[in-house]
Kinemage of the C-alpha trace (Angstrom):
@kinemage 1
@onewidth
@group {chain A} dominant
@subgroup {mainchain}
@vectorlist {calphas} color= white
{ca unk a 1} P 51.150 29.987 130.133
{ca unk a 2} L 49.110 32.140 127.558
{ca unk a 3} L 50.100 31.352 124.146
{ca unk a 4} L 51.498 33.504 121.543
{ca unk a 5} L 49.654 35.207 119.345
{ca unk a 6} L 50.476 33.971 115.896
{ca unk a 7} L 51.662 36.348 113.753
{ca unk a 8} L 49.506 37.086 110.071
{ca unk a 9} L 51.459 35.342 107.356
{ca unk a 10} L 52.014 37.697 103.907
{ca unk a 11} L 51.754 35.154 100.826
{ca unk a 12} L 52.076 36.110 97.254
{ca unk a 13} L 50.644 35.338 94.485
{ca unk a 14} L 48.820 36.211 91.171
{ca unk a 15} L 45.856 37.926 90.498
{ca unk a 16} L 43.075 36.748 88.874
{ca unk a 17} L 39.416 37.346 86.984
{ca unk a 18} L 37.309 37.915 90.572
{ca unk a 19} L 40.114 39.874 91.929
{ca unk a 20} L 39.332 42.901 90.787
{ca unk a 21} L 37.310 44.513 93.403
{ca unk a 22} L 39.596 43.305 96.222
{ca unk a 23} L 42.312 45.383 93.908
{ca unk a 24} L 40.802 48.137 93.413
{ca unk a 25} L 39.890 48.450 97.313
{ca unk a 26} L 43.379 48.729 97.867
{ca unk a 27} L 44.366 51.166 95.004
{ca unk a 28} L 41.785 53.185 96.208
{ca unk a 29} L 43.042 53.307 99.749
{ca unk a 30} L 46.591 54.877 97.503
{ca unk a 31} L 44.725 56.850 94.857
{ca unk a 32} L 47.695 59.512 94.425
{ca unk a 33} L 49.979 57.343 93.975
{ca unk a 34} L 48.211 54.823 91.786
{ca unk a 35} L 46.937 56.147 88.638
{ca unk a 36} L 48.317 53.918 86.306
{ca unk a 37} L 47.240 50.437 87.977
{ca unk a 38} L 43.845 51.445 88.426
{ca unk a 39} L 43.080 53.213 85.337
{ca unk a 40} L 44.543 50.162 83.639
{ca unk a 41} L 42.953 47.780 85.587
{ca unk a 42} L 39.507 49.761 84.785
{ca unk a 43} L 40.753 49.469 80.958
{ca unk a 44} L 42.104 46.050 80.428
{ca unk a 45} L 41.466 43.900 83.461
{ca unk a 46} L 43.279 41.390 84.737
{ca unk a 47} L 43.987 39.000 82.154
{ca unk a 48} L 47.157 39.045 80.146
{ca unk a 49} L 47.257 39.031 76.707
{ca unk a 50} L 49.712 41.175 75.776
{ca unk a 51} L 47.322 44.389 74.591
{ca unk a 52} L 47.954 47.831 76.211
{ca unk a 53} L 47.204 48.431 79.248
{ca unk a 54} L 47.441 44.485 80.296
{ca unk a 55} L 49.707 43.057 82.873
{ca unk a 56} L 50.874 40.159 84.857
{ca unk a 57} L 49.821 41.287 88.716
{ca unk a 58} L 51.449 39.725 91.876
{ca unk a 59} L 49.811 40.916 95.178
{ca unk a 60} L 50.664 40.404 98.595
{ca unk a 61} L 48.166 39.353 100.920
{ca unk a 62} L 47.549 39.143 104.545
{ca unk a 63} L 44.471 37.242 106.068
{ca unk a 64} L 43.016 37.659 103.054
{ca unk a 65} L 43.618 41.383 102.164
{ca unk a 66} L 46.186 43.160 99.775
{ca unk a 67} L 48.670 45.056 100.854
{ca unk a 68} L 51.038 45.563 98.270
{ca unk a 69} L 50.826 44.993 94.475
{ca unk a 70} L 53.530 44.926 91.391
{ca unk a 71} L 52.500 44.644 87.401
{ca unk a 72} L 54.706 43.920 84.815
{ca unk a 73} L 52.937 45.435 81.684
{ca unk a 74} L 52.792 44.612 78.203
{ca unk a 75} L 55.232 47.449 77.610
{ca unk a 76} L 57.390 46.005 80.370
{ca unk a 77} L 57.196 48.445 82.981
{ca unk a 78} L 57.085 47.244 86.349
{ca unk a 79} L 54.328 49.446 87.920
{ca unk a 80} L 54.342 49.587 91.862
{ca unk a 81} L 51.722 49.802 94.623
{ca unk a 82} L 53.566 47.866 97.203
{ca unk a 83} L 53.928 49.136 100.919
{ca unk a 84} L 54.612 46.061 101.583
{ca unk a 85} L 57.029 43.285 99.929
{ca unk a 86} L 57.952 45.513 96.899
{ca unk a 87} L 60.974 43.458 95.815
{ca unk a 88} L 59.169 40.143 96.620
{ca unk a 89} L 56.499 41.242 94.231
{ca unk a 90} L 58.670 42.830 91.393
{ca unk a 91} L 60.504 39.491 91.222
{ca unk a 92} L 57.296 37.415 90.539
{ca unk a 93} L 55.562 39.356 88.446
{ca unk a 94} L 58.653 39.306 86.343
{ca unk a 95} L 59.013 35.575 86.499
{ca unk a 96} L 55.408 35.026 86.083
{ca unk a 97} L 55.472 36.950 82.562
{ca unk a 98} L 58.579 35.867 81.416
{ca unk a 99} L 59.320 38.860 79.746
{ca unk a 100} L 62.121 41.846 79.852
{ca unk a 101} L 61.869 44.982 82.361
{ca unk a 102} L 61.967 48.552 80.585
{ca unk a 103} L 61.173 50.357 83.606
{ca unk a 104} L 59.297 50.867 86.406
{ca unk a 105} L 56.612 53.226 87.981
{ca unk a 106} L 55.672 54.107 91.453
{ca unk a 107} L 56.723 55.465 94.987
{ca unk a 108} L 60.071 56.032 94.795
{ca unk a 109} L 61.345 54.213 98.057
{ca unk a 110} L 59.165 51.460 96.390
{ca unk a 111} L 61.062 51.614 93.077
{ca unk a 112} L 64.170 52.135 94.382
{ca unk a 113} L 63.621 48.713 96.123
{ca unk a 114} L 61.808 47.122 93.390
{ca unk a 115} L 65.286 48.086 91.114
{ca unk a 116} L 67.833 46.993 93.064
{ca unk a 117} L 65.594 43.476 93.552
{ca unk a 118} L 65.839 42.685 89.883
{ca unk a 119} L 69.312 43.691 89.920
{ca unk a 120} L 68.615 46.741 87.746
{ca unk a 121} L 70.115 49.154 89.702
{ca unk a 122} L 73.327 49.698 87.401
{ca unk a 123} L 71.179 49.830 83.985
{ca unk a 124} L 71.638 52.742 81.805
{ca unk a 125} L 68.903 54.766 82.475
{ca unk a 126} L 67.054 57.747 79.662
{ca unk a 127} L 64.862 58.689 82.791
{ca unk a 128} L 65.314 58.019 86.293
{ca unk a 129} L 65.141 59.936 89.602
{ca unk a 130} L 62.563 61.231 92.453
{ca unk a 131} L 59.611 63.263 91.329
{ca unk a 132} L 57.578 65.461 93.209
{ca unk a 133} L 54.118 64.241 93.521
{ca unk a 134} L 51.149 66.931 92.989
{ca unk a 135} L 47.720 67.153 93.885
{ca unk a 136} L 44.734 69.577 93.174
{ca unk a 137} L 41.124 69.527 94.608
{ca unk a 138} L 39.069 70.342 91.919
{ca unk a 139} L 35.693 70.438 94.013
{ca unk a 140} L 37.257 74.044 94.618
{ca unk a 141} L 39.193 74.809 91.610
{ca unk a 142} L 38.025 78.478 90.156
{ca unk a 143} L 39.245 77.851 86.574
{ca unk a 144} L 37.423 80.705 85.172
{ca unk a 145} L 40.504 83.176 86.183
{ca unk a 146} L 42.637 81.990 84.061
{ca unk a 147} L 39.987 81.687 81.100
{ca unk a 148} L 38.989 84.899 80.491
{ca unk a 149} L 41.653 85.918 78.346
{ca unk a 150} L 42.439 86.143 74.737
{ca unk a 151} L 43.672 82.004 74.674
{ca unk a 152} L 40.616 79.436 74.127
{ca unk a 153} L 41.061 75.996 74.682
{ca unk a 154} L 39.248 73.257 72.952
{ca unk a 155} L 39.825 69.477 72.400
{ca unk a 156} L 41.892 69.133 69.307
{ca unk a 157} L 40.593 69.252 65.958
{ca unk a 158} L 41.510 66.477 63.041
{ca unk a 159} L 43.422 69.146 60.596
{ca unk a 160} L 45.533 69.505 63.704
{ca unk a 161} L 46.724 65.446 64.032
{ca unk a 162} L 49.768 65.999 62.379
{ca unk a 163} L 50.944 69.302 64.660
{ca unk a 164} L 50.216 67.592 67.789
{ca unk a 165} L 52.018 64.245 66.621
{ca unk a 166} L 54.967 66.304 66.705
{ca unk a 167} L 54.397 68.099 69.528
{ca unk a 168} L 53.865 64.125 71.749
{ca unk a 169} L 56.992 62.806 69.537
{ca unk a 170} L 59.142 66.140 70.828
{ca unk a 171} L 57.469 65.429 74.283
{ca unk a 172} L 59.121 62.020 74.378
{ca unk a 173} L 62.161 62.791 73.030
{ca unk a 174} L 62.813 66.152 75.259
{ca unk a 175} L 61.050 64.592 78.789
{ca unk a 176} L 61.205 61.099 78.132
{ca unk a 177} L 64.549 60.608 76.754
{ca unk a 178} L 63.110 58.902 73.399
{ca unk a 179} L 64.368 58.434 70.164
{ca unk a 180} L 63.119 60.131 67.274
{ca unk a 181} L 62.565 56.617 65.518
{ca unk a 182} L 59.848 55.208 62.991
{ca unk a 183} L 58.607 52.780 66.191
{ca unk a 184} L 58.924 55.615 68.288
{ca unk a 185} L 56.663 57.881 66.194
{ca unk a 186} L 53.781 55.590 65.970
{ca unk a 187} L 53.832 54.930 69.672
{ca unk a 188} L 53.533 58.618 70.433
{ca unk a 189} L 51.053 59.057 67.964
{ca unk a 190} L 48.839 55.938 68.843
{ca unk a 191} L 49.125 57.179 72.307
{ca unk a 192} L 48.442 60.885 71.619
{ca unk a 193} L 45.186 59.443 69.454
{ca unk a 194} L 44.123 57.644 72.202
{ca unk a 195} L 43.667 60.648 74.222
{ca unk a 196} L 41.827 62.148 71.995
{ca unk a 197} L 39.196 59.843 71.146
{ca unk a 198} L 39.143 59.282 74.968
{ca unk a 199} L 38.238 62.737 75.584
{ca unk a 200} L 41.494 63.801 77.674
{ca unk a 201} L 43.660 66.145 75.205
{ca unk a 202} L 43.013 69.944 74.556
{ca unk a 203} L 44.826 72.633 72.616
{ca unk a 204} L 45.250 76.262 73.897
{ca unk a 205} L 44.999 78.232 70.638
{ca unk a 206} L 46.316 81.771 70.198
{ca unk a 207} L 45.330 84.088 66.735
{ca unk a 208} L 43.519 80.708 65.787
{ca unk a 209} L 46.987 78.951 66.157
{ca unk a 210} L 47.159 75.817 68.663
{ca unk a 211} L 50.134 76.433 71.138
{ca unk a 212} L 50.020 74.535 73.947
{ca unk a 213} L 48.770 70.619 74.359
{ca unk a 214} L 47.222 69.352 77.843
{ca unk a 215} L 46.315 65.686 78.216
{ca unk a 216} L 45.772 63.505 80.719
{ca unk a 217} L 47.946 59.721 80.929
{ca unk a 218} L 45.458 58.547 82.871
{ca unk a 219} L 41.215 59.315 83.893
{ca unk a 220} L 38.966 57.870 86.195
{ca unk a 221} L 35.545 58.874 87.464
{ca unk a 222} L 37.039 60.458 90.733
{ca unk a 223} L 40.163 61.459 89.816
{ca unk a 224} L 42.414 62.246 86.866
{ca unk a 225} L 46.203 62.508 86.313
{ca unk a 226} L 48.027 64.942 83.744
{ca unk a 227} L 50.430 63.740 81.654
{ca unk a 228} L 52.061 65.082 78.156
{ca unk a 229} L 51.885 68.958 78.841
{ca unk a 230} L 53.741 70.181 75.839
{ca unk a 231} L 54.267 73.744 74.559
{ca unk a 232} L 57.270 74.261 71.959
{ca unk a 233} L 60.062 75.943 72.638
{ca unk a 234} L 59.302 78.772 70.674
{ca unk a 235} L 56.048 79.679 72.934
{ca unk a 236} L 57.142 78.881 75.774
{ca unk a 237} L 57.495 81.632 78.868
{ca unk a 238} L 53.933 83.275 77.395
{ca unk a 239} L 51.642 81.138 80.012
{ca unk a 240} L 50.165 79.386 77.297
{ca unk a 241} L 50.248 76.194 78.956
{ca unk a 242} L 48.384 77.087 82.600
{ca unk a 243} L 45.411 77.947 80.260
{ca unk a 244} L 45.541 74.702 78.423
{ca unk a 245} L 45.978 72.908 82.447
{ca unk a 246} L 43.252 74.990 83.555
{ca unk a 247} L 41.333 74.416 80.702
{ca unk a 248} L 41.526 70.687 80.760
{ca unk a 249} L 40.802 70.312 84.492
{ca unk a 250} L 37.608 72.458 84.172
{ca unk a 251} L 36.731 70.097 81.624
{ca unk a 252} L 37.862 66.862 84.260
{ca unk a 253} L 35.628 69.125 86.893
{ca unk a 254} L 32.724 69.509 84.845
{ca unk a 255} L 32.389 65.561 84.528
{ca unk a 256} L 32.336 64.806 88.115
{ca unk a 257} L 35.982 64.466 89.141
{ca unk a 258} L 37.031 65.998 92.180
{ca unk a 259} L 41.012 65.153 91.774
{ca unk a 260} L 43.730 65.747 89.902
{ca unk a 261} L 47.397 64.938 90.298
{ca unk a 262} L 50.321 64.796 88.130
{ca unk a 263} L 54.353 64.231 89.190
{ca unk a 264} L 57.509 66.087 87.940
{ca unk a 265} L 60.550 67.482 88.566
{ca unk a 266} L 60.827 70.432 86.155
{ca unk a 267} L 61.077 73.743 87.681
{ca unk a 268} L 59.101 75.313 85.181
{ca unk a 269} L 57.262 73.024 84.924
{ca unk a 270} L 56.407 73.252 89.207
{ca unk a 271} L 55.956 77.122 88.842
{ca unk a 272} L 53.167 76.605 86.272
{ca unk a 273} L 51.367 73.502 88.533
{ca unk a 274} L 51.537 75.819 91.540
{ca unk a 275} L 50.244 78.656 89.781
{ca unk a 276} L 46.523 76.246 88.816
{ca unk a 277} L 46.609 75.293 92.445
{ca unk a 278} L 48.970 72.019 93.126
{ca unk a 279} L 50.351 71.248 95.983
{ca unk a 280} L 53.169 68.815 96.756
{ca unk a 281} L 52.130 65.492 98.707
{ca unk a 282} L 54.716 62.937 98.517
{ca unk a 283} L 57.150 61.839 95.863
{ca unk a 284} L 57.565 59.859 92.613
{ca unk a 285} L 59.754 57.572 90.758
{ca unk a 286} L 59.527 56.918 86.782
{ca unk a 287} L 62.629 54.993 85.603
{ca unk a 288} L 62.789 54.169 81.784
{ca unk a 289} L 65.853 52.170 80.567
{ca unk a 290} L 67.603 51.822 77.437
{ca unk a 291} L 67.553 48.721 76.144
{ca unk a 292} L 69.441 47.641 73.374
């Protein structure tokens, strides 16, 4: 009698400093669908000390390599990667921190597991759904056609800080079901900041007036991913914000990267994505509770 093969044993457990290239092996292998853990992983590493873009990391392994991965980061999000054992890992990164969920991130079969895991399923909710998923070759990408116009597009200037802290604080409050608080003010603008001084925001400006904001949430060498597209109300309709899009992946282009990829599911929001070139390759999930 033969014997039977044995079959690979998953274990999980929590990443360390040395990890890091075994991590991002694996994120790589999921790049659409993974721009927050790597570009936080690129920014803040794998120790935890409770400073943006930090997180408590669980992995699952098998002989050795990773196949899934949860974080719970400092802002509590639980941030997904996890083909495999998503609601094994969502439970220990949470008991590993010690700390309260406020949402999670990631594929949204993945999510939806990772949810009703932590028994989160029935929480009240100021986002939550699918997403399309969206992705854009920029090796290709002729941004010049929708340049040429009367609209420039430039990174933001410091005499416009105060506009476009508005603009990120009516962003979260219209897309990301925010309140218009003191705390939440200074987190939008701290973020928005950020992006600047990162080199990932850029007005459209019309008659010398800025009138549409494009930014990216999250930029690595080979790929980027938009996030905070904002033109008010007022302007809206006028295709003010496919210039700043354009404009800002020309500029991600121009640097080397040769992806970009952003999720949604605003229809307007689709028609403008499609009209700069996306195409829809999988789906989504961003879930942001209210917590009282």
């Amino acid at each position: 009698m033969q014997p039977v093969p044995k079959e690979p044993t998953m274990t999980v457990q929590q990443l360390v400093t040395g990890d890091e290239a075994a991590l991002e092996t694996f994120l790589a292998a999921h790049a659409d669908e993974s721009m927050f853990l790597r570009a936080n992983l690129r920014n803040a590493g794998l120790v935890y000390g409770g400073e943006p873009g930090q997180a408590i990391y669980a992995a699952a392994s098998t002989d050795g390599r990773i196949g899934g991965v949860a974080a719970h980061c400092w802002n509590g999000m639980v941030v997904l990667q996890a083909p495999d054992g998503a609601a094994e890992l969502a439970h220990a990164c949470v008991a590993w921190s010690g700390r309260r969920v406020t949402g999670f991130a990631g594929p949204a079969g993945q999510v939806r597991e990772a949810r009703r895991a932590l028994a989160l399923e029935g929480a009240e909710a100021a986002v939550e759904g699918d997403e399309g998923l969206y992705a854009l070759n920029l090796r290709d990408f002729a941004a010049e056609r929708f340049l040429n116009g009367p609209v420039a597009c430039r990174p933001p200037e410091p005499a416009e800080r105060d506009l476009l802290h508005a603009w990120r604080v009516a962003y979260d409050i219209e897309l990301l079901g925010a309140a218009d608080t003191p705390e939440a003010r200074e987190r939008a603008a701290s973020f928005l900041d950020a992006q600047i001084a990162a080199g990932n925001a850029w007005v459209a400006v019309a008659q010398g007036a800025p009138v549409s904001l494009s930014a990216f949430n999250a930029a690595l060498p080979d790929i980027v991913q938009l996030g905070g597209i904002y033109t008010p109300p007022a302007l809206r309709g006028r295709g003010f914000a496919k210039i700043a899009v354009a404009a800002s992946l020309a500029a991600a282009r121009d640097r080397g990267v040769s992806r970009a990829v952003l999720f949604t599911n605003n229809p307007s929001a689709v028609r403008t994505y499609e009209a700069v070139g996306f195409r829809r390759t999988g789906d989504y999930s961003l879930v942001l509770l209210r917590i009282g």
